[in-house]
Structure formats: C-alpha cells, structure tokens
PDB file of N, CA, C and O in Angstrom:
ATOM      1  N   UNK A   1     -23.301  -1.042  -4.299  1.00  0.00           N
ATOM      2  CA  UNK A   1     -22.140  -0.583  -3.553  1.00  0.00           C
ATOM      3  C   UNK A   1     -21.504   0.589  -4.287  1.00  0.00           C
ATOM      4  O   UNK A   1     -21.486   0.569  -5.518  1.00  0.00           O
ATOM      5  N   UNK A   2     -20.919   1.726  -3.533  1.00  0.00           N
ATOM      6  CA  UNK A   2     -20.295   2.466  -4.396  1.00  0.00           C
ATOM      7  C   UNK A   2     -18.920   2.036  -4.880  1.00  0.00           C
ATOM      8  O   UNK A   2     -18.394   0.931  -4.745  1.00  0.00           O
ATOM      9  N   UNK A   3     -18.500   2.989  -5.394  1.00  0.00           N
ATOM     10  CA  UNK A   3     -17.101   2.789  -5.650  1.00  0.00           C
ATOM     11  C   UNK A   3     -16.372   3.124  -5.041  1.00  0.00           C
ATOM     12  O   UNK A   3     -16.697   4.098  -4.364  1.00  0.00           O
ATOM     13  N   UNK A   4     -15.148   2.669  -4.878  1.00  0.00           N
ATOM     14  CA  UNK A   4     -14.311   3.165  -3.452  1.00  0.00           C
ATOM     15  C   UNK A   4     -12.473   2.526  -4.716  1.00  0.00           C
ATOM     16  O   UNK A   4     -11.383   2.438  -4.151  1.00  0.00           O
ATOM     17  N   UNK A   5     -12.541   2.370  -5.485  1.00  0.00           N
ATOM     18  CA  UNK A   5     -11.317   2.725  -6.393  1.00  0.00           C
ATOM     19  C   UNK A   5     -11.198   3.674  -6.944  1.00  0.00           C
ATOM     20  O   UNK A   5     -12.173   4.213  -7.468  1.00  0.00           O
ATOM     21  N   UNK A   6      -9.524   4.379  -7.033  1.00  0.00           N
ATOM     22  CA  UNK A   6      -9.623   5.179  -8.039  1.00  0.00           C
ATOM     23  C   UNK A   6      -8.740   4.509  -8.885  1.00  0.00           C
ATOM     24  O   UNK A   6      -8.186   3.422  -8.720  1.00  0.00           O
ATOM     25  N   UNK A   7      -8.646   5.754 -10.353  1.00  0.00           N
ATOM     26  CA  UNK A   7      -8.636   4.907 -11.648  1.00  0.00           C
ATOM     27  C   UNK A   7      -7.140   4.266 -11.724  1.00  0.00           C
ATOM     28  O   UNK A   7      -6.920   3.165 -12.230  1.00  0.00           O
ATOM     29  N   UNK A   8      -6.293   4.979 -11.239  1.00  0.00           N
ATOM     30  CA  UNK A   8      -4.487   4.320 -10.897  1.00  0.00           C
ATOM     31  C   UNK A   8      -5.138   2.948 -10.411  1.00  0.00           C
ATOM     32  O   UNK A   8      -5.394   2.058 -11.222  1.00  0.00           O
ATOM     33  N   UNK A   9      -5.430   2.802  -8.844  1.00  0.00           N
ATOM     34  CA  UNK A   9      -5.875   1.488  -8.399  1.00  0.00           C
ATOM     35  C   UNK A   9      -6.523   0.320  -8.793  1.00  0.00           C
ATOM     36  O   UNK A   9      -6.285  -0.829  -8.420  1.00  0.00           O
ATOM     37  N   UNK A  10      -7.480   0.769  -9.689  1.00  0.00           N
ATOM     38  CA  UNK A  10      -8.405   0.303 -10.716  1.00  0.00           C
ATOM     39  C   UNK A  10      -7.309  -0.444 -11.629  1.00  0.00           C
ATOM     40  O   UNK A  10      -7.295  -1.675 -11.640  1.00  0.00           O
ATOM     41  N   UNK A  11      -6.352   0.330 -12.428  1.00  0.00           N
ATOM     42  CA  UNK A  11      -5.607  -0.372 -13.275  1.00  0.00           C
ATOM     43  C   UNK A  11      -4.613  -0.864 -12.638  1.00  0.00           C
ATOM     44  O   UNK A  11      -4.207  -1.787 -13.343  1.00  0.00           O
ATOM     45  N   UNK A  12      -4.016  -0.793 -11.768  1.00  0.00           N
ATOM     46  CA  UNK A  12      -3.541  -1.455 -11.384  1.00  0.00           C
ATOM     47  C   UNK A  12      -3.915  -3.260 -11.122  1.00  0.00           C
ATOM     48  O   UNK A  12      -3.220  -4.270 -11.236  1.00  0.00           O
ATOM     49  N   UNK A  13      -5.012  -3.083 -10.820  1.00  0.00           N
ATOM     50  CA  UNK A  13      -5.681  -4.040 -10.430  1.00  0.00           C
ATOM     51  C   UNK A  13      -5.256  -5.142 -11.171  1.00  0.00           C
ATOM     52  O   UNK A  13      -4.697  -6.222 -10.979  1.00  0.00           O
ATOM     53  N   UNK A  14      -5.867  -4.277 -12.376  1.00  0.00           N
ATOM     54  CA  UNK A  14      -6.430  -5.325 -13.666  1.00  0.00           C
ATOM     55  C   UNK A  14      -5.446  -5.833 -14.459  1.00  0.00           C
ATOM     56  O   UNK A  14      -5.596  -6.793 -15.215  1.00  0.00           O
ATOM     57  N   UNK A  15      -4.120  -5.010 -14.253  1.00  0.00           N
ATOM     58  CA  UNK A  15      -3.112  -5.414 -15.054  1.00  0.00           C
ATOM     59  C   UNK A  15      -2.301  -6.794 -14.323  1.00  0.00           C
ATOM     60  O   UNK A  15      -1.800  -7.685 -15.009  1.00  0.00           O
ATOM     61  N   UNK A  16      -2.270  -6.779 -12.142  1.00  0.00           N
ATOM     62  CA  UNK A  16      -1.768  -7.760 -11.947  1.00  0.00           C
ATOM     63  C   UNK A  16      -2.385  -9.136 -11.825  1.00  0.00           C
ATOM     64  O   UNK A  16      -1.803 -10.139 -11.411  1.00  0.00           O
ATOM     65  N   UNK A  17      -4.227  -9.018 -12.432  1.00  0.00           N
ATOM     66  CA  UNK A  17      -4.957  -9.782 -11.992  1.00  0.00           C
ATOM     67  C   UNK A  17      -4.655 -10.666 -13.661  1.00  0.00           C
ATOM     68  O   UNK A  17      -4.219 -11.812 -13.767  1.00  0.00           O
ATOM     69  N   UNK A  18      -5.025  -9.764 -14.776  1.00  0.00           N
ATOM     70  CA  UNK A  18      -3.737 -10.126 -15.882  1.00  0.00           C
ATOM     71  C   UNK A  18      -3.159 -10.998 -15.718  1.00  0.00           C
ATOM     72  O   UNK A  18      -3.485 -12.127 -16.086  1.00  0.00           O
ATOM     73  N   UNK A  19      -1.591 -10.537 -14.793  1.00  0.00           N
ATOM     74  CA  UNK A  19      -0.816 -11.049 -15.011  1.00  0.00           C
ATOM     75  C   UNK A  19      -0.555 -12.554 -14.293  1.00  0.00           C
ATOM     76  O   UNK A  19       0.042 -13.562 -14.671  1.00  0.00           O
ATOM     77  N   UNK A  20      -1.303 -12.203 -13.064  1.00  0.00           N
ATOM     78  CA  UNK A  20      -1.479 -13.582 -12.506  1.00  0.00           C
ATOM     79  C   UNK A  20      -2.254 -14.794 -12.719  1.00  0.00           C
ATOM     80  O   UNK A  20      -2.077 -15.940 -12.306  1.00  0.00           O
ATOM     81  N   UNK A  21      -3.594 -14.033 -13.821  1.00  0.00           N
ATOM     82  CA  UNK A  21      -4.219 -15.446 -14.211  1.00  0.00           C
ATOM     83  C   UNK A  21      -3.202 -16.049 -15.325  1.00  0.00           C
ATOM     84  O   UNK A  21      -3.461 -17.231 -15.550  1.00  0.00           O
ATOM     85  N   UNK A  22      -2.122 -15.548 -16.074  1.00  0.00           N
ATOM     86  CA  UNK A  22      -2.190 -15.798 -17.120  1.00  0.00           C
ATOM     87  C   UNK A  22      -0.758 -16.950 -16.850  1.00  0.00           C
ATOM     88  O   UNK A  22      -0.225 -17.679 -17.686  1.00  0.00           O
ATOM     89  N   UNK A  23      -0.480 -16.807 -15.656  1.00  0.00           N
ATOM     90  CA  UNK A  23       0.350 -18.094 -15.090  1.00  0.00           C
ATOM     91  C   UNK A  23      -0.394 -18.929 -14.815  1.00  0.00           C
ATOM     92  O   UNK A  23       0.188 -19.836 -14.221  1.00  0.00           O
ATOM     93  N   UNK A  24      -1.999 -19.195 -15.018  1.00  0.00           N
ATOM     94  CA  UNK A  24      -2.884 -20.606 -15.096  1.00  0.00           C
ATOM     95  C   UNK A  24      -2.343 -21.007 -16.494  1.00  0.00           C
ATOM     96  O   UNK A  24      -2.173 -22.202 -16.736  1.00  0.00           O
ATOM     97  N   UNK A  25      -2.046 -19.995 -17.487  1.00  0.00           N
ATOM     98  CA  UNK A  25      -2.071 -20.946 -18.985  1.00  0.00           C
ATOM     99  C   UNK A  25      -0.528 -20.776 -19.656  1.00  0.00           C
ATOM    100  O   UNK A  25      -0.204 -21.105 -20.798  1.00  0.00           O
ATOM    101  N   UNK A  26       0.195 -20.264 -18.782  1.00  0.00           N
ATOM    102  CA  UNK A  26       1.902 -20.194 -19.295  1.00  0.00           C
ATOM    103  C   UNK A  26       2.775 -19.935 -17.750  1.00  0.00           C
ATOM    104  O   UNK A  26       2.780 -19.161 -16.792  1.00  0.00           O
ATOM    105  N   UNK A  27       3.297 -20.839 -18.129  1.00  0.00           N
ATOM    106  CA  UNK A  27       4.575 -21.012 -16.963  1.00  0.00           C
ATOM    107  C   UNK A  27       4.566 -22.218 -15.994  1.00  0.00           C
ATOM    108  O   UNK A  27       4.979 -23.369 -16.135  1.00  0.00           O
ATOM    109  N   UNK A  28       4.036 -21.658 -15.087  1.00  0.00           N
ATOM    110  CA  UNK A  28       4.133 -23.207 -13.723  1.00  0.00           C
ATOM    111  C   UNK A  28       2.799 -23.293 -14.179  1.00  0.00           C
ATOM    112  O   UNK A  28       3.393 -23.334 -15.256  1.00  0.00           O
ATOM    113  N   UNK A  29       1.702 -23.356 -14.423  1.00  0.00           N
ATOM    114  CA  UNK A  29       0.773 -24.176 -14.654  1.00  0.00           C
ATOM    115  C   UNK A  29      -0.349 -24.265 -13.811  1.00  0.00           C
ATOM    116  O   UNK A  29      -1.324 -24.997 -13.979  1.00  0.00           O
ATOM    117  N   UNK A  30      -0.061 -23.137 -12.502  1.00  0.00           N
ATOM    118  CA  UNK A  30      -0.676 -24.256 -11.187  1.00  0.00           C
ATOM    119  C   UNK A  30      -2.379 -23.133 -11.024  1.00  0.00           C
ATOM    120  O   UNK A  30      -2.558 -21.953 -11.325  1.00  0.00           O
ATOM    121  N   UNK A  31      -3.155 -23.970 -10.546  1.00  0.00           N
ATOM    122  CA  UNK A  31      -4.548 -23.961  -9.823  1.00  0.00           C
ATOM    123  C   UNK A  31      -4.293 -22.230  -9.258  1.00  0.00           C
ATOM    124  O   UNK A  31      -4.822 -21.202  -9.679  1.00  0.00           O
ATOM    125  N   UNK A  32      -3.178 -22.443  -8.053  1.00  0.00           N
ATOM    126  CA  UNK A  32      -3.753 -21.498  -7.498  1.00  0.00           C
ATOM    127  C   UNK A  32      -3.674 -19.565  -8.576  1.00  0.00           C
ATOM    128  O   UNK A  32      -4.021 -18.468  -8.138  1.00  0.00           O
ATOM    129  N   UNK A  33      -2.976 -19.976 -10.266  1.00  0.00           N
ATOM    130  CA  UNK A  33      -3.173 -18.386 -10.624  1.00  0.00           C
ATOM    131  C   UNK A  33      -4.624 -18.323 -10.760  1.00  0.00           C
ATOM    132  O   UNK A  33      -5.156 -17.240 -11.004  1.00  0.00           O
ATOM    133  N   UNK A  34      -5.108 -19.072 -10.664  1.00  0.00           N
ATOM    134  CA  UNK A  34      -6.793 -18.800 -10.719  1.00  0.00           C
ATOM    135  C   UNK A  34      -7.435 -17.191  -9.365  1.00  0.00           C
ATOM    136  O   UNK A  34      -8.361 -16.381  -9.312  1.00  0.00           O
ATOM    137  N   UNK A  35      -6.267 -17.540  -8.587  1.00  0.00           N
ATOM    138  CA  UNK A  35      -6.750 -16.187  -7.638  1.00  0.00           C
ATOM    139  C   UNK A  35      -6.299 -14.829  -8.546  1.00  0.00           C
ATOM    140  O   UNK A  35      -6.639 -13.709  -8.163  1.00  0.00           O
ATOM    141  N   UNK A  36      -5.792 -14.952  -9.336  1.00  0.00           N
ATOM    142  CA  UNK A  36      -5.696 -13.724  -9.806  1.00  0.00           C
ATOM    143  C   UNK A  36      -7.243 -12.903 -10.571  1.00  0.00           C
ATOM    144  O   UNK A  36      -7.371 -11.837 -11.174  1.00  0.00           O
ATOM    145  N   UNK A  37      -7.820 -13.536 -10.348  1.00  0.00           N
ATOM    146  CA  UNK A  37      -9.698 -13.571 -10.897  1.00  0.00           C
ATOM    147  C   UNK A  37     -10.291 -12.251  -9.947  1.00  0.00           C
ATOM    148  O   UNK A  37     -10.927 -11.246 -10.266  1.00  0.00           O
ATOM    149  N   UNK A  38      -9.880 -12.646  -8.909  1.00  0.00           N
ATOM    150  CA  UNK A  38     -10.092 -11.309  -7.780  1.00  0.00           C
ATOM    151  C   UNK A  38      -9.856 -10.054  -7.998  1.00  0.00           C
ATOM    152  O   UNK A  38     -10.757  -9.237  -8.188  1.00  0.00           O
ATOM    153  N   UNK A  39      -8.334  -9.707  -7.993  1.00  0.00           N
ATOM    154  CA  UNK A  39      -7.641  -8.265  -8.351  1.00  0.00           C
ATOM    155  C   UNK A  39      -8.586  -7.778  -9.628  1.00  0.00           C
ATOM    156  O   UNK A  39      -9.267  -6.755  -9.684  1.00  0.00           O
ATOM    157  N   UNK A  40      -8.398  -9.004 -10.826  1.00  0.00           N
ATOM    158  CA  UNK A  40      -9.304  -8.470 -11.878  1.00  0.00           C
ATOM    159  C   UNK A  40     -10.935  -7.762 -12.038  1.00  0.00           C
ATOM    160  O   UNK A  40     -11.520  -6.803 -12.541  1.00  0.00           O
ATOM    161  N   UNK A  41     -11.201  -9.179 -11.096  1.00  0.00           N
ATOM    162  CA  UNK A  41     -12.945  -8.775 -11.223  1.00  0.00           C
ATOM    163  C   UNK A  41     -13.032  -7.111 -10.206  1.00  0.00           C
ATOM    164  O   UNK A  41     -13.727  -6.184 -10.623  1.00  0.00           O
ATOM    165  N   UNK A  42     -12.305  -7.008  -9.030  1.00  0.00           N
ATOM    166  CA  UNK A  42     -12.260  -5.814  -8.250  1.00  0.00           C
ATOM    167  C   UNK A  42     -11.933  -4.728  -8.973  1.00  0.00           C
ATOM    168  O   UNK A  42     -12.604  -3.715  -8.773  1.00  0.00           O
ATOM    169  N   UNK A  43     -11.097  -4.694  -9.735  1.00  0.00           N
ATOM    170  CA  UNK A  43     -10.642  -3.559 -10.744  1.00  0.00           C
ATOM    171  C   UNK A  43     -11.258  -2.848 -11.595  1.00  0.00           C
ATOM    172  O   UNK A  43     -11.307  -1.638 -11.817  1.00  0.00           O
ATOM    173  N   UNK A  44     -12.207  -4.690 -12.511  1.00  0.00           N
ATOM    174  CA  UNK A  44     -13.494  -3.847 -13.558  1.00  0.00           C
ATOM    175  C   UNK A  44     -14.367  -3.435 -12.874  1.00  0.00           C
ATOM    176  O   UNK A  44     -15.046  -2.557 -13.407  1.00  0.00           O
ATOM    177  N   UNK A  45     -14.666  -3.748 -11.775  1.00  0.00           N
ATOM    178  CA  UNK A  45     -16.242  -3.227 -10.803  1.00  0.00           C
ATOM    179  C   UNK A  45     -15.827  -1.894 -10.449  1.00  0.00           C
ATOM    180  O   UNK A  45     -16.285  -0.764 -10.619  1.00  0.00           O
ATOM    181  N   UNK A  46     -14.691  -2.454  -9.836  1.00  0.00           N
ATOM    182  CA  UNK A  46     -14.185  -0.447  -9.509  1.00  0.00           C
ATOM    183  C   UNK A  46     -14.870  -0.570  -7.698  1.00  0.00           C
ATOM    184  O   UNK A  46     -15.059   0.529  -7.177  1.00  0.00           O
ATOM    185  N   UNK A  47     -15.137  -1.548  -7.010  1.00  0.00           N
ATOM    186  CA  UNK A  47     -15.429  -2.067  -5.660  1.00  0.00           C
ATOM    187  C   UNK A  47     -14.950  -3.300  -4.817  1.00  0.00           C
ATOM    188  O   UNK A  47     -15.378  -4.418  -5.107  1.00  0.00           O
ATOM    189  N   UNK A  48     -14.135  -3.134  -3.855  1.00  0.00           N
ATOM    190  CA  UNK A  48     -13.467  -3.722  -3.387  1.00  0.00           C
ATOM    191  C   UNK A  48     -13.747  -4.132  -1.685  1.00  0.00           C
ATOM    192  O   UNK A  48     -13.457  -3.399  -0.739  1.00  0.00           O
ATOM    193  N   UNK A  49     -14.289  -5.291  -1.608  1.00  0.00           N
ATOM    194  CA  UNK A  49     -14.942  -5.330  -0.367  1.00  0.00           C
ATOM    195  C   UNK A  49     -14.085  -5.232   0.624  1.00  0.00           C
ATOM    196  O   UNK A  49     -14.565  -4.747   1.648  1.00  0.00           O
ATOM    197  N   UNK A  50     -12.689  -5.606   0.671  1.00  0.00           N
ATOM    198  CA  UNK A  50     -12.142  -5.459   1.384  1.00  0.00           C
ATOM    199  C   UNK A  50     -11.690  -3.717   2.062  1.00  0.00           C
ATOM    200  O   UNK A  50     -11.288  -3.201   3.105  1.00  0.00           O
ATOM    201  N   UNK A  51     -12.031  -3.389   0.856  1.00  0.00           N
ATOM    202  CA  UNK A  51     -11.278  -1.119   1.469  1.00  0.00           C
ATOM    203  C   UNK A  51     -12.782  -1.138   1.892  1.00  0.00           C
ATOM    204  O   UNK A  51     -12.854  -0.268   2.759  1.00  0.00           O
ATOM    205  N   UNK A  52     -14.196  -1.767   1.694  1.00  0.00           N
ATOM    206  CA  UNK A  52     -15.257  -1.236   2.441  1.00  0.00           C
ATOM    207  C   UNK A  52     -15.118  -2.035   3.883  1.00  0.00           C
ATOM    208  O   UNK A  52     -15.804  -1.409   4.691  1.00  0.00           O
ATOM    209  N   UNK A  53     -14.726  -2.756   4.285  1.00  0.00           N
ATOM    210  CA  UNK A  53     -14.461  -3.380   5.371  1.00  0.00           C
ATOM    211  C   UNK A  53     -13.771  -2.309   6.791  1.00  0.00           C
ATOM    212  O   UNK A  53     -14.110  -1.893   7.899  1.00  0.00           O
ATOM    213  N   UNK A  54     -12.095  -2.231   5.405  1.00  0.00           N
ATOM    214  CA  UNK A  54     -11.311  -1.221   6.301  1.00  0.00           C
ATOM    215  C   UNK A  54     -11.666   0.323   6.618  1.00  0.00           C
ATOM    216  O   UNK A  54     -11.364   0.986   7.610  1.00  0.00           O
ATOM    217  N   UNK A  55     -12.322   0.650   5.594  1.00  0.00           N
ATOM    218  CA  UNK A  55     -12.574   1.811   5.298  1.00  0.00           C
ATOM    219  C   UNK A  55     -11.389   3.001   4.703  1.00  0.00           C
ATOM    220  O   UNK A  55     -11.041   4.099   5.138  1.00  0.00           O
ATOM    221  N   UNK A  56     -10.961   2.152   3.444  1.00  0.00           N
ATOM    222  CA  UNK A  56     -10.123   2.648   2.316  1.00  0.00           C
ATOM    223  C   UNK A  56     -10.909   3.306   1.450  1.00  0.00           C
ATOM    224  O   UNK A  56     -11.964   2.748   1.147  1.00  0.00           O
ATOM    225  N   UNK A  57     -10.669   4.339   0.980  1.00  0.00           N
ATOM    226  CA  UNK A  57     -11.328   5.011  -0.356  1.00  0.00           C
ATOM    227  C   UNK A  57     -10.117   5.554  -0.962  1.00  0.00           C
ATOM    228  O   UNK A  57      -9.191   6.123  -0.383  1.00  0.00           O
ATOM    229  N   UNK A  58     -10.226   5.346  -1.992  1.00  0.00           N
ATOM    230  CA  UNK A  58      -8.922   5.741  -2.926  1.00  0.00           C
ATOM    231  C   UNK A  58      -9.868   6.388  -4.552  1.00  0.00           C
ATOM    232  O   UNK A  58      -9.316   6.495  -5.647  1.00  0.00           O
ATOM    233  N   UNK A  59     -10.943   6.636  -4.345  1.00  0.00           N
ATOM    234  CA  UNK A  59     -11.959   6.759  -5.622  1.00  0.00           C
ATOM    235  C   UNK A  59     -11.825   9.251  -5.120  1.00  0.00           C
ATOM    236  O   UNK A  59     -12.225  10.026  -4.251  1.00  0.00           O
ATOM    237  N   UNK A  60     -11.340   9.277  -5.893  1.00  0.00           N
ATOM    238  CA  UNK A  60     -11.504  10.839  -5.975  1.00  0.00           C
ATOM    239  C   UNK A  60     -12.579  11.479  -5.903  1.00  0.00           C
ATOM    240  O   UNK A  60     -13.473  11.331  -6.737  1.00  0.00           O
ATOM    241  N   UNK A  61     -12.693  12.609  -4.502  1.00  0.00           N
ATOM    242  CA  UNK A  61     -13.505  13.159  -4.603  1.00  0.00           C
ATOM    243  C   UNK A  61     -14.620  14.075  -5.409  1.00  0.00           C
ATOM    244  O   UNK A  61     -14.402  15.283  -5.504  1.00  0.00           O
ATOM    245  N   UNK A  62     -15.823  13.499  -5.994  1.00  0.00           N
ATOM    246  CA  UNK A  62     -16.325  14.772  -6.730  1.00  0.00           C
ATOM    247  C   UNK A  62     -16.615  16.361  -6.722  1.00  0.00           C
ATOM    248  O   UNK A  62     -17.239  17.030  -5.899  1.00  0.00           O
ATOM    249  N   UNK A  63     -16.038  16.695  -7.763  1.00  0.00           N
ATOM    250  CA  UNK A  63     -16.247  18.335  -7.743  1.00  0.00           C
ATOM    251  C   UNK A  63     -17.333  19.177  -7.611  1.00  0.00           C
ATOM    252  O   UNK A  63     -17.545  19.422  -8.799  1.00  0.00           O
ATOM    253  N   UNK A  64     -18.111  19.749  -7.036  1.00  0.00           N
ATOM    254  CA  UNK A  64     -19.512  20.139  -7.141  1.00  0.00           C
ATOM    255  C   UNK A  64     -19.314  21.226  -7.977  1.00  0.00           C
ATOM    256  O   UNK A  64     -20.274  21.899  -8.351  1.00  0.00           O
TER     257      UNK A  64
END
C-alpha cells in the first residue's frame, strides 16, 4: 500500500496513540485504551486504511 500520511499526521498519530494506550497502564485502567494500538500502528506505517477508503491523502506531493 502506499502511503497516504504526511509527516504532521503521522506524528500526530503516534503521539495520541501514546497517549491513549498509556491509560491501559495509568489512570482508569480500562480494556478499551487498548484502541489506542490503531492511531499508533497507522502512524508508524505511515498507511491508513481508512483515508484509502475515503480517499484522503495528506502524504506530500513529490518533487520531480
């Protein structure tokens, strides 16, 4: 798949996927910060099935 993040989006990602797993091991405790696994894993891949669905690209065009 290509990439269809760019690098703002990308970190973004990864910082709330961060922040949401890390309420599995401090704070309320609960099962569901385990979804924060998503934002993360989408962020390091840099591919997001959902913007290929919609047809989002946010990944900067290359310069020839």
């Amino acid at each position: 798949m290509k990439p269809n993040e760019g690098t703002i989006d990308r970190a973004l990602r990864v910082v709330a996927g961060l922040g949401i797993l890390s309420l599995a091991f401090v704070g309320p405790q609960t099962p569901w910060a385990y979804l924060g696994l998503v934002p993360l894993i989408t962020g390091l891949v840099g591919v997001c099935p959902l913007y290929s669905l919609i047809g989002i690209n946010t990944c900067p065009a290359k310069a020839r």
